[in-house]
PyMOL Python script that loads the backbone (N, CA, C, O; Angstrom):
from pymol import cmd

cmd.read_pdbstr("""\
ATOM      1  N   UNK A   1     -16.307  21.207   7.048  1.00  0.00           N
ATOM      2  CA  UNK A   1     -15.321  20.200   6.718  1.00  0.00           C
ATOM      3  C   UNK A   1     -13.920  20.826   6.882  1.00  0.00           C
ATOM      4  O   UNK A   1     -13.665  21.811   6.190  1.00  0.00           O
ATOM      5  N   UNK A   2     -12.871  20.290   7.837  1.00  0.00           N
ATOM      6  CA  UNK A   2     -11.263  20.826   7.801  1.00  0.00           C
ATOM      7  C   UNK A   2     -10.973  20.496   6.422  1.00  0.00           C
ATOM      8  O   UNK A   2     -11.465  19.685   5.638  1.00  0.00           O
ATOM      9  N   UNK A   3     -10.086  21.305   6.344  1.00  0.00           N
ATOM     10  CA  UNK A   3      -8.734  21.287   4.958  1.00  0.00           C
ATOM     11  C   UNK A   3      -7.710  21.536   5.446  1.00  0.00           C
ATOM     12  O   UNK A   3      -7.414  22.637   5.911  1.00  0.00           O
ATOM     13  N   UNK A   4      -6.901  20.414   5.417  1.00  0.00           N
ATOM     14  CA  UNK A   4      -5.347  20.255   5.947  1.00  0.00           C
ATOM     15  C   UNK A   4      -4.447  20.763   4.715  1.00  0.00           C
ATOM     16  O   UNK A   4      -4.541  20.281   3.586  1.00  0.00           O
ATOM     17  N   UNK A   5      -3.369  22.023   5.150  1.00  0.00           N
ATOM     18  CA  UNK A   5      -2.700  22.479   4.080  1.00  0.00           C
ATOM     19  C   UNK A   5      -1.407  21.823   4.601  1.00  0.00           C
ATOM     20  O   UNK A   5      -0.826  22.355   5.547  1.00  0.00           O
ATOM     21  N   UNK A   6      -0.795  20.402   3.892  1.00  0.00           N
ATOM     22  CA  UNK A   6      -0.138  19.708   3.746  1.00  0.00           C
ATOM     23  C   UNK A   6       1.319  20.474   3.073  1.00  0.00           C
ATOM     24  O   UNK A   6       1.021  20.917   1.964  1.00  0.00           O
ATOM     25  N   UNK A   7       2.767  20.753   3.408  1.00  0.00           N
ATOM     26  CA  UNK A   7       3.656  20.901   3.173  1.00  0.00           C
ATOM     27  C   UNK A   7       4.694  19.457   3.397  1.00  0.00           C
ATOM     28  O   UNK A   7       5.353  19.133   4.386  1.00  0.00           O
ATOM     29  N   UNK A   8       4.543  18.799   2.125  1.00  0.00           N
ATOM     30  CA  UNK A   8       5.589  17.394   2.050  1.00  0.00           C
ATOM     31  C   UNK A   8       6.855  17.865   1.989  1.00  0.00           C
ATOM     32  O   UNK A   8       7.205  18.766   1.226  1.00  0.00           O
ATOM     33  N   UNK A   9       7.606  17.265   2.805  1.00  0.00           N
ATOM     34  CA  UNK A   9       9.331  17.203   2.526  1.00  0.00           C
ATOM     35  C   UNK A   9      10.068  15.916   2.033  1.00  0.00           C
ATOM     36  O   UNK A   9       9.990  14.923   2.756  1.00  0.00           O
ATOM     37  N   UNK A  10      10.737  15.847   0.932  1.00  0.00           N
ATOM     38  CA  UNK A  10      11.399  14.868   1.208  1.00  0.00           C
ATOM     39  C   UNK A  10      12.559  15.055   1.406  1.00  0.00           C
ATOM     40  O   UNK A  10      13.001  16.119   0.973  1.00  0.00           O
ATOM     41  N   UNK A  11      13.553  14.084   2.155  1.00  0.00           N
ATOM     42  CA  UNK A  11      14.557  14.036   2.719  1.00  0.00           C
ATOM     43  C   UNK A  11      15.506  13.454   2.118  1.00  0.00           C
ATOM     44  O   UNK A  11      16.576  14.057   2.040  1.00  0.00           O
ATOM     45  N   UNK A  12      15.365  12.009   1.477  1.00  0.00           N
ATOM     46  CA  UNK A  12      16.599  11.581   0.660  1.00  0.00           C
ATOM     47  C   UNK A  12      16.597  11.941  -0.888  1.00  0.00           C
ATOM     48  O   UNK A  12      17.570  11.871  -1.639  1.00  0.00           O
ATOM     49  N   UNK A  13      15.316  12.338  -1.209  1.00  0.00           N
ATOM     50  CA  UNK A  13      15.907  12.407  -3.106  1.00  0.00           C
ATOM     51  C   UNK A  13      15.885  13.612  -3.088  1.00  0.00           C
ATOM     52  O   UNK A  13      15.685  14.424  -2.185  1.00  0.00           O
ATOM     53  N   UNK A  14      16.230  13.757  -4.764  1.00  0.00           N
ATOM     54  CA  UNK A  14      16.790  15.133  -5.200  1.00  0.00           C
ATOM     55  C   UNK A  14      14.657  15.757  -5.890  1.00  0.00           C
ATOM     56  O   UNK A  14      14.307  15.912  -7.060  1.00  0.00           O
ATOM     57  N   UNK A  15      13.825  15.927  -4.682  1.00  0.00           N
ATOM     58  CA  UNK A  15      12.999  16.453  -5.036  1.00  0.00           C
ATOM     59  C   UNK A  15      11.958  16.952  -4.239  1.00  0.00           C
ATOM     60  O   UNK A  15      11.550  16.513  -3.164  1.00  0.00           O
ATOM     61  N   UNK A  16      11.448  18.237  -5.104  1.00  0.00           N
ATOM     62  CA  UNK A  16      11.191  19.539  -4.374  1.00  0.00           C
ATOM     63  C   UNK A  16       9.915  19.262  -3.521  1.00  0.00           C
ATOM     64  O   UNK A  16       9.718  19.987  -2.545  1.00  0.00           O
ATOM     65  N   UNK A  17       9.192  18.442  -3.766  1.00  0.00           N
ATOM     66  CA  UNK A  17       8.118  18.411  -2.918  1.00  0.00           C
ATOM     67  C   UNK A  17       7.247  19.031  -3.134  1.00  0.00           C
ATOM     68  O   UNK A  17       7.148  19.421  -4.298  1.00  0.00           O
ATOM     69  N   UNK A  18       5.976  19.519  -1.956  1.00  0.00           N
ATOM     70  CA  UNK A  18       4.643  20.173  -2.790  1.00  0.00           C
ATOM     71  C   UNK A  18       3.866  19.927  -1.641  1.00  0.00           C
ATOM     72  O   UNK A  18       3.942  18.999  -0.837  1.00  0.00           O
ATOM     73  N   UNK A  19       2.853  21.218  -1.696  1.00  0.00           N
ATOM     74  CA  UNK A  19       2.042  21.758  -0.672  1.00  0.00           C
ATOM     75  C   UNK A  19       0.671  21.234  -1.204  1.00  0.00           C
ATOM     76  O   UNK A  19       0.609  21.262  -2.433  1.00  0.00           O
ATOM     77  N   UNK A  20      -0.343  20.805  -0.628  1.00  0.00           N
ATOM     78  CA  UNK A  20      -1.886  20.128  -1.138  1.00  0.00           C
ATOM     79  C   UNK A  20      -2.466  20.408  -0.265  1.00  0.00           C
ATOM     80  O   UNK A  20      -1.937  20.308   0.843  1.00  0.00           O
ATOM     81  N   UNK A  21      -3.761  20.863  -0.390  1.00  0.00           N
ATOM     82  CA  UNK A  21      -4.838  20.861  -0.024  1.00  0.00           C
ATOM     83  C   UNK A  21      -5.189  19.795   0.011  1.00  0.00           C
ATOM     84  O   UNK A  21      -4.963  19.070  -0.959  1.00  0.00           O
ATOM     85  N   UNK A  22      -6.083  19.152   1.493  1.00  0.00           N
ATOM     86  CA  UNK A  22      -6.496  17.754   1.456  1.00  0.00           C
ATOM     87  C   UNK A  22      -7.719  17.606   2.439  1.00  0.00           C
ATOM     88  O   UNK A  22      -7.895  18.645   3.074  1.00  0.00           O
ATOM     89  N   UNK A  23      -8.325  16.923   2.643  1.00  0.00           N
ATOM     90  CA  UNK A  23      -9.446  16.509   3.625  1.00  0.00           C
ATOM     91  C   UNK A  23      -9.320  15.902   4.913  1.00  0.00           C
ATOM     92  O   UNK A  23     -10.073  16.054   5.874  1.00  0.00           O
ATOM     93  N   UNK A  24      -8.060  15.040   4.816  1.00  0.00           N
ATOM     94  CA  UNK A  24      -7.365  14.288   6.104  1.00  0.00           C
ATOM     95  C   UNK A  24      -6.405  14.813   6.583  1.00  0.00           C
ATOM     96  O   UNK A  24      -6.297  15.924   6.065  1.00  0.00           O
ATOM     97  N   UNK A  25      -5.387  14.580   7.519  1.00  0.00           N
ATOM     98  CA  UNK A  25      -4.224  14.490   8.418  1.00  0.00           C
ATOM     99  C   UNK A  25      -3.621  13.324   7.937  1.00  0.00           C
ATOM    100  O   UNK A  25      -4.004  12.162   8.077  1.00  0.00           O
ATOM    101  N   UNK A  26      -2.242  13.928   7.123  1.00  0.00           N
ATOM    102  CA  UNK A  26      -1.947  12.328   7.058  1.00  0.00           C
ATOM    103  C   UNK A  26      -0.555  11.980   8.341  1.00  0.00           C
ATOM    104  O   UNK A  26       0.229  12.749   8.896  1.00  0.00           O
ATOM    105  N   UNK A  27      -0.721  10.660   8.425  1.00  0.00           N
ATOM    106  CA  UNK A  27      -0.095   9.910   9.575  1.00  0.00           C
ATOM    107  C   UNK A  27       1.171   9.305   9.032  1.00  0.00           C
ATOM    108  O   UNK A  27       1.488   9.050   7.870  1.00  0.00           O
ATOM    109  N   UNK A  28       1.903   9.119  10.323  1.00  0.00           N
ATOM    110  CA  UNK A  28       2.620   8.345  10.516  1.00  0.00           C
ATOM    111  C   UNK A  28       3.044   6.799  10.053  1.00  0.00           C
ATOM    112  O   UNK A  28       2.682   5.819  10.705  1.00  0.00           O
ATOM    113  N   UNK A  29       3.933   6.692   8.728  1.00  0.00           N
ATOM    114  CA  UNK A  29       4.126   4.980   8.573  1.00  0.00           C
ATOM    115  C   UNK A  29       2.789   5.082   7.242  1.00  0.00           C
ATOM    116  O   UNK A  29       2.374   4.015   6.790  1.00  0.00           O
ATOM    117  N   UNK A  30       2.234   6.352   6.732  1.00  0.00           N
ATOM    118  CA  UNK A  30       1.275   6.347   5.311  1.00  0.00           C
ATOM    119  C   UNK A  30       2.019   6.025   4.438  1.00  0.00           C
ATOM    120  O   UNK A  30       3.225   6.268   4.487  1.00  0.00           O
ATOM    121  N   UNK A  31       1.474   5.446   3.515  1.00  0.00           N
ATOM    122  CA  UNK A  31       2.478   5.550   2.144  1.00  0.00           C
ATOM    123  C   UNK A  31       1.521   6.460   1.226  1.00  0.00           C
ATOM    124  O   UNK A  31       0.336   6.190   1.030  1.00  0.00           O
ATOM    125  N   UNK A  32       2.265   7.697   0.629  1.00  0.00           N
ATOM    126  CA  UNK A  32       2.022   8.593  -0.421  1.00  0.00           C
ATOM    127  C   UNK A  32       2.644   8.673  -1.507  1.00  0.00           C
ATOM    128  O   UNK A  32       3.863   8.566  -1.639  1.00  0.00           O
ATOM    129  N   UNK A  33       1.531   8.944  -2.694  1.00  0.00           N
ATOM    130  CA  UNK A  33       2.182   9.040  -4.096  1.00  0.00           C
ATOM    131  C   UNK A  33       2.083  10.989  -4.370  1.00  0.00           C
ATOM    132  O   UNK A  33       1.040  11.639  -4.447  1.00  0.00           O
ATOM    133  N   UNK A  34       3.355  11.467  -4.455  1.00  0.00           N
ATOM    134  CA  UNK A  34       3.592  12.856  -5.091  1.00  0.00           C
ATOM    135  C   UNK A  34       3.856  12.133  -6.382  1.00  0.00           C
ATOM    136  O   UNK A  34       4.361  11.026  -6.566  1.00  0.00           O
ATOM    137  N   UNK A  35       3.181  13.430  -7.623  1.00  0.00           N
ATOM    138  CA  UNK A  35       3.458  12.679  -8.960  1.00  0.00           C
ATOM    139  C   UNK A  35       3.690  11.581  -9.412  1.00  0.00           C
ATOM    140  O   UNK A  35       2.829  10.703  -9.367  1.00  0.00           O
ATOM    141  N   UNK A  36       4.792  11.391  -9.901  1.00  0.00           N
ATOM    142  CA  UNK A  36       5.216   9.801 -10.040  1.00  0.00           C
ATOM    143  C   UNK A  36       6.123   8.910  -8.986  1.00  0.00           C
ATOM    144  O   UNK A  36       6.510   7.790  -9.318  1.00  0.00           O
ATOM    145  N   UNK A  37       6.422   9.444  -7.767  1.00  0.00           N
ATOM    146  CA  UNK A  37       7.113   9.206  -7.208  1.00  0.00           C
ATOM    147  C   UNK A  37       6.310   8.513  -5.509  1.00  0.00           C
ATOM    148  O   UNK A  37       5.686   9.307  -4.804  1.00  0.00           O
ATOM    149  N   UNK A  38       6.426   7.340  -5.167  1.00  0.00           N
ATOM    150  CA  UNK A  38       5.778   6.961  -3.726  1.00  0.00           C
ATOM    151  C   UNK A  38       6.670   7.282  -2.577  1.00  0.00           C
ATOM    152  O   UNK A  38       7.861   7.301  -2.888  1.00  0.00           O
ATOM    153  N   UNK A  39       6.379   7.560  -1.227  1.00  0.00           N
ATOM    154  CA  UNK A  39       6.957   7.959  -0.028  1.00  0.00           C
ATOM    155  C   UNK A  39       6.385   7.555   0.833  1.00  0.00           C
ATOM    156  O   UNK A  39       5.161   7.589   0.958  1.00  0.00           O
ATOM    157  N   UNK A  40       7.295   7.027   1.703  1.00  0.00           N
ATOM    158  CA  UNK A  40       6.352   6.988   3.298  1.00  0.00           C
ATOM    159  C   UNK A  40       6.606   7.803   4.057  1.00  0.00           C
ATOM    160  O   UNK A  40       7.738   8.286   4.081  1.00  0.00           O
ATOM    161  N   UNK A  41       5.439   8.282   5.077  1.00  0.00           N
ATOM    162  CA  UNK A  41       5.352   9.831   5.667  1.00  0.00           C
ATOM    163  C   UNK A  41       6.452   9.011   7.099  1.00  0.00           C
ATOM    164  O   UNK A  41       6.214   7.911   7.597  1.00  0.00           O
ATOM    165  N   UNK A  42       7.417   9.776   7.416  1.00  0.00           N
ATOM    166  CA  UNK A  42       8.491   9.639   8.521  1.00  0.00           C
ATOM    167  C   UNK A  42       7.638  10.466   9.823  1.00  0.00           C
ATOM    168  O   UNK A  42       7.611  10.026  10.972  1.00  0.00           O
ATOM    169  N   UNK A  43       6.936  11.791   9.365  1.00  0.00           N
ATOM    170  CA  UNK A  43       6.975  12.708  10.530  1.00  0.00           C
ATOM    171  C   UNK A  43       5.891  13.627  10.321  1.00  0.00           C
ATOM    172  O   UNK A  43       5.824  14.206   9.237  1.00  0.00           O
ATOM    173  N   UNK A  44       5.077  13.829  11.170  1.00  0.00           N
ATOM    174  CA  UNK A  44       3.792  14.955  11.258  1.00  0.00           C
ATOM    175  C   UNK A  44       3.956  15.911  11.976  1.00  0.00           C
ATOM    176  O   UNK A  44       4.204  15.738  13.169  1.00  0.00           O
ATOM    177  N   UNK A  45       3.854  17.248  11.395  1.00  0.00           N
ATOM    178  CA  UNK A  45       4.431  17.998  12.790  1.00  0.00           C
ATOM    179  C   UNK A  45       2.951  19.172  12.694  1.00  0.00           C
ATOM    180  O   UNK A  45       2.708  19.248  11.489  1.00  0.00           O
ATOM    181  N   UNK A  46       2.242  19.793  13.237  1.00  0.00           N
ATOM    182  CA  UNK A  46       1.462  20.764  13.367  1.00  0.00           C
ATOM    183  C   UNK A  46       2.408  22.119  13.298  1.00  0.00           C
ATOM    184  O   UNK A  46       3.361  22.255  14.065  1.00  0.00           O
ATOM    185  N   UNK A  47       2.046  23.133  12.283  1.00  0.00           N
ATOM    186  CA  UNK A  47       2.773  23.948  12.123  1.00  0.00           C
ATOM    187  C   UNK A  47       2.330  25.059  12.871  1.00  0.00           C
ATOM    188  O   UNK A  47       3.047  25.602  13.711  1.00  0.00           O
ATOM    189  N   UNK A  48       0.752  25.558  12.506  1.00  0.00           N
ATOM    190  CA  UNK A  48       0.042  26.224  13.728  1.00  0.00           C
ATOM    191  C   UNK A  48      -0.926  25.866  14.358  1.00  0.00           C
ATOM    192  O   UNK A  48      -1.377  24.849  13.829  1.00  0.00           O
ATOM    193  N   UNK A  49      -1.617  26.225  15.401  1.00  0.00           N
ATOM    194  CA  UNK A  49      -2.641  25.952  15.528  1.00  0.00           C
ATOM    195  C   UNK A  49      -3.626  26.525  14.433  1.00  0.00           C
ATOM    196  O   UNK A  49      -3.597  27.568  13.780  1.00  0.00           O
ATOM    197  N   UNK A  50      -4.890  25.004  14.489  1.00  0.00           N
ATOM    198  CA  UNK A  50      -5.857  25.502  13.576  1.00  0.00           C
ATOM    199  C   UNK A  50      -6.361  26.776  13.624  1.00  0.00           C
ATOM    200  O   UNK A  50      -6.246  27.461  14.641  1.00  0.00           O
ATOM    201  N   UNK A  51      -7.114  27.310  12.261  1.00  0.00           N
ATOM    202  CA  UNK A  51      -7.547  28.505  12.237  1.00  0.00           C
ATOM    203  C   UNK A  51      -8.983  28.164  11.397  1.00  0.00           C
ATOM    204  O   UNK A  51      -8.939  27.995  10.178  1.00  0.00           O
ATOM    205  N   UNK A  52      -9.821  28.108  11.890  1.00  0.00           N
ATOM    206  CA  UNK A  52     -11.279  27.958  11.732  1.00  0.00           C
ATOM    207  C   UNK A  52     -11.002  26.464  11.389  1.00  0.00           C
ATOM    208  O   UNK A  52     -10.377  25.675  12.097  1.00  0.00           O
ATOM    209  N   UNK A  53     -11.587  26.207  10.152  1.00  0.00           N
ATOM    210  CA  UNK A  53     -11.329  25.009   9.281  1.00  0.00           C
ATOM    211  C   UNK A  53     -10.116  24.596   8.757  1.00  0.00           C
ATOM    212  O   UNK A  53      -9.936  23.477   8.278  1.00  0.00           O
ATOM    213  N   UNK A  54      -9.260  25.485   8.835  1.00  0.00           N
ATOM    214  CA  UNK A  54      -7.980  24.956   8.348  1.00  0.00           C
ATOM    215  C   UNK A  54      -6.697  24.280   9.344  1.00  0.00           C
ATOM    216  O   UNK A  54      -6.571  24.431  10.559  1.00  0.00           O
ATOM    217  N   UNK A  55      -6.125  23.777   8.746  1.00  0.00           N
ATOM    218  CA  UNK A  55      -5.266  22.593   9.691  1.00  0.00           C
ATOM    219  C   UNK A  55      -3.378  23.232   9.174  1.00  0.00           C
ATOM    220  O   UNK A  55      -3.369  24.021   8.229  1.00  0.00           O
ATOM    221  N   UNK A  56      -2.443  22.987   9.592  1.00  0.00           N
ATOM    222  CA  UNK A  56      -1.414  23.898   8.547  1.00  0.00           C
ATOM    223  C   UNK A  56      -0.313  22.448   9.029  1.00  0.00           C
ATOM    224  O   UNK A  56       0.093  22.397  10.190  1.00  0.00           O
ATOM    225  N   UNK A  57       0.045  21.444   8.101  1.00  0.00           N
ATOM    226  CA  UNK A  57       1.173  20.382   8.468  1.00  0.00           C
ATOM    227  C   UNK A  57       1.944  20.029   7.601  1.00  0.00           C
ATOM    228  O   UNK A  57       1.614  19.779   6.441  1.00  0.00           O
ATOM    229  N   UNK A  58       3.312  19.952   8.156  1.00  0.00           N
ATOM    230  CA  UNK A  58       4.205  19.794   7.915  1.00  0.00           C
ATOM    231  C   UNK A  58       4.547  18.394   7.844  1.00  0.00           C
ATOM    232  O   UNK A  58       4.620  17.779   8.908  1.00  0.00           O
ATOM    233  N   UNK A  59       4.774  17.774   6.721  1.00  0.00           N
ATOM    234  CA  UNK A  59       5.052  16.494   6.795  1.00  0.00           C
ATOM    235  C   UNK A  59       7.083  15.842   5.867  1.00  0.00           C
ATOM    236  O   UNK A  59       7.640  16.014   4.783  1.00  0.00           O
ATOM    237  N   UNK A  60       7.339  15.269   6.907  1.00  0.00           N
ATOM    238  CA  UNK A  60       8.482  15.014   6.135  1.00  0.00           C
ATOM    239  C   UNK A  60       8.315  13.779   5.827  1.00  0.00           C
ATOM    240  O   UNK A  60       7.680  13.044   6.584  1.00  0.00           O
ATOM    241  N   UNK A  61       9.011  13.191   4.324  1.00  0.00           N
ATOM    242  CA  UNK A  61       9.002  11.688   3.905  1.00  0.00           C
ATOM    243  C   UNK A  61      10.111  11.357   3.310  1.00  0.00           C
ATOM    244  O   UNK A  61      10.817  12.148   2.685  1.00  0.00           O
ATOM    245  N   UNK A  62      10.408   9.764   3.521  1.00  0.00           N
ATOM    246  CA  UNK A  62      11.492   9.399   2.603  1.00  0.00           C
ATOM    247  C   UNK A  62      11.035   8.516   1.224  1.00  0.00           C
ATOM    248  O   UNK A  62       9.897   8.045   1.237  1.00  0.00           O
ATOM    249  N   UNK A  63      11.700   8.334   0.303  1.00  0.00           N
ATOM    250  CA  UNK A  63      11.290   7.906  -0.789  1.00  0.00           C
ATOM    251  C   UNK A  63      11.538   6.004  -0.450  1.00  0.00           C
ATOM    252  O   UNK A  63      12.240   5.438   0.389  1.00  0.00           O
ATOM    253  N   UNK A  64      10.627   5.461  -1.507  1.00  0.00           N
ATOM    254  CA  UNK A  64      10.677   4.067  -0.939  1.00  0.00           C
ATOM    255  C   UNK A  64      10.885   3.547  -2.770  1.00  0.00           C
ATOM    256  O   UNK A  64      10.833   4.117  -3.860  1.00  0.00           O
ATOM    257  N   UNK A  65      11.163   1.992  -2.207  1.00  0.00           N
ATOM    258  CA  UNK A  65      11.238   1.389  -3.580  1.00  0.00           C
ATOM    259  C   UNK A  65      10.004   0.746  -4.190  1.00  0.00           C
ATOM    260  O   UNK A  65       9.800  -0.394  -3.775  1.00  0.00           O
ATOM    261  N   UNK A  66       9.293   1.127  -4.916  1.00  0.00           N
ATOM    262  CA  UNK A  66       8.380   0.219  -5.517  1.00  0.00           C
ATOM    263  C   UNK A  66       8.798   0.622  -7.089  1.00  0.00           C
ATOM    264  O   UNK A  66       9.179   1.689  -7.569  1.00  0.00           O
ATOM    265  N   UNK A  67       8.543  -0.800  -7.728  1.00  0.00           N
ATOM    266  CA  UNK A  67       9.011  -1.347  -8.949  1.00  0.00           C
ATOM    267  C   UNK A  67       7.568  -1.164  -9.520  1.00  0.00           C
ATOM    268  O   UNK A  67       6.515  -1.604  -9.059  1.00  0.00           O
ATOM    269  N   UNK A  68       7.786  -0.382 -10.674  1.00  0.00           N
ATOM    270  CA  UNK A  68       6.364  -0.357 -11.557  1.00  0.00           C
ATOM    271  C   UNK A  68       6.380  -1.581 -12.366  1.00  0.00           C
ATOM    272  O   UNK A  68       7.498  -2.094 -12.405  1.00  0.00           O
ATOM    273  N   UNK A  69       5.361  -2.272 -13.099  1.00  0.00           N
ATOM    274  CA  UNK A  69       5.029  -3.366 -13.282  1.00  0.00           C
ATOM    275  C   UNK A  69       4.807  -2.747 -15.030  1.00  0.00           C
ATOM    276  O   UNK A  69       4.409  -3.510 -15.910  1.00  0.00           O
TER     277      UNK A  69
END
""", "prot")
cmd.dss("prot")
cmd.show_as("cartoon", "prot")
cmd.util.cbc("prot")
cmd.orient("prot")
């Protein structure tokens, strides 16, 4: 099974982001929840090539508006 080591960026808020271990590749136009906060992924970039099972990506996102209920 790959494990994608995910490095999130975000770009407009004031926050630090965070590296995950995950099972997928995430894409282009995803919407992701870091902590309490949702983002949609802007950009996928492959950082290296894979190394056995592991995947290494770089993802940048901007923060979006959703209203908690």
């Amino acid at each position: 099974m790959a494990i994608y080591k995910v490095s999130y960026v975000i770009i407009d808020k004031d926050n630090p982001g965070m590296i995950l271990n995950q099972t997928y590749a995430p894409t282009e136009g995803e919407i992701v929840q870091l902590g309490e906060d949702i983002f949609e992924v802007v950009e996928v970039l492959e950082l290296v090539p894979p190394r056995g099972d592991f995947h290494y990506i770089h993802v940048t996102c901007k923060a979006i508006n959703i209203f908690k209920k």
